[in-house]
Legacy VTK file of the C-alpha trace (Angstrom):
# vtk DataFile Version 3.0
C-alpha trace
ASCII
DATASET POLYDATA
POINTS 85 float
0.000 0.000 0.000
2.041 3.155 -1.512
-0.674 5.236 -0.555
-0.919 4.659 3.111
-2.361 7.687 4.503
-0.127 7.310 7.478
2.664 6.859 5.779
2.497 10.334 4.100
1.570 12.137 7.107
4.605 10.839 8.714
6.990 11.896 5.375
5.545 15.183 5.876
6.236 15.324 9.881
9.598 13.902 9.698
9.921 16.742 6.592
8.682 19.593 8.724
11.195 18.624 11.805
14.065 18.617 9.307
12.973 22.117 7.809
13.075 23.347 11.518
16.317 21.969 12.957
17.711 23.529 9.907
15.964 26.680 10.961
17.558 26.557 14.151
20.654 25.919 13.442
20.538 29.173 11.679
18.894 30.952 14.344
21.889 29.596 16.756
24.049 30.879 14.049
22.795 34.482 13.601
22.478 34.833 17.408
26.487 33.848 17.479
27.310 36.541 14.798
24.968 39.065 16.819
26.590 38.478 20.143
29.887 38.685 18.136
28.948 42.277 16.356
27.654 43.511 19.749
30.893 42.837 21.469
32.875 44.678 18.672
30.159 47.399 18.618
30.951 47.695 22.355
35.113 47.562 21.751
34.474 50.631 19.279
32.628 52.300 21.234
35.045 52.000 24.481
37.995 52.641 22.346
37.153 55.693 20.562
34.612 57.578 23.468
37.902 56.928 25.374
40.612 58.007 23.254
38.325 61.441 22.798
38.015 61.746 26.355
41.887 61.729 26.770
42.901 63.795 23.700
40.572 66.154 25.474
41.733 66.562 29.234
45.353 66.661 27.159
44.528 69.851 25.154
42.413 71.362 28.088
45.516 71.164 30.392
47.425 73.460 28.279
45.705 74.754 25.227
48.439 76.880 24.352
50.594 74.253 23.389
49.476 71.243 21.737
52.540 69.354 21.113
53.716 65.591 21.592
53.493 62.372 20.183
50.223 60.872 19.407
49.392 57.209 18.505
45.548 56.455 16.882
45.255 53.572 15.014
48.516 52.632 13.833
49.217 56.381 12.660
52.073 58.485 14.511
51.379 62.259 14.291
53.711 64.395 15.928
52.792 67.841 16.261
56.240 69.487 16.857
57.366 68.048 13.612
53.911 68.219 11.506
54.838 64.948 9.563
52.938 61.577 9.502
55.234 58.843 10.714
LINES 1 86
85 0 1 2 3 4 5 6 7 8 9 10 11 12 13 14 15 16 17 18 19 20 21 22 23 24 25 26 27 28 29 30 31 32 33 34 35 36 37 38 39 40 41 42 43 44 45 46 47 48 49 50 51 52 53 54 55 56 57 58 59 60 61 62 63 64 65 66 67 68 69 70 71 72 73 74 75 76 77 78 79 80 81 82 83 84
């Protein structure tokens, strides 16, 4: 009996649980990428509010003279000089 109602019902269920591990495997995957953009997000974020915070309490403590050595990302500036290192 090819036509065993049964038998198609339980093609179709045993089709509709592979569709939705597949699903969630790609849900677990998205959430990893997500978790892993959020924590870079939050890195940027750190890095750079940070770096502004202490490029400003440098040129607030003497305004006047803004000279020195300065590292941001990988790019020497030195003021004194005016030449990209």
């Amino acid at each position: 009996m090819e036509n065993d109602p049964f038998k198609q019902i339980q093609k179709q269920i045993d089709e509709l649980k592979r569709q939705l591990d597949e699903k969630d495997e790609k849900i677990v995957d998205l959430d990893g990428q997500i978790i892993e953009l959020t924590s870079y997000i939050n890195m940027l974020n750190e890095r750079f509010s940070g770096h502004s915070d202490e490029m400003n309490q440098l040129f607030d403590a003497n305004p006047s003279q803004k000279r020195g050595i300065y590292a941001r990302d990988s790019i020497v500036y030195s003021v004194d000089t005016e030449e990209l290192k």
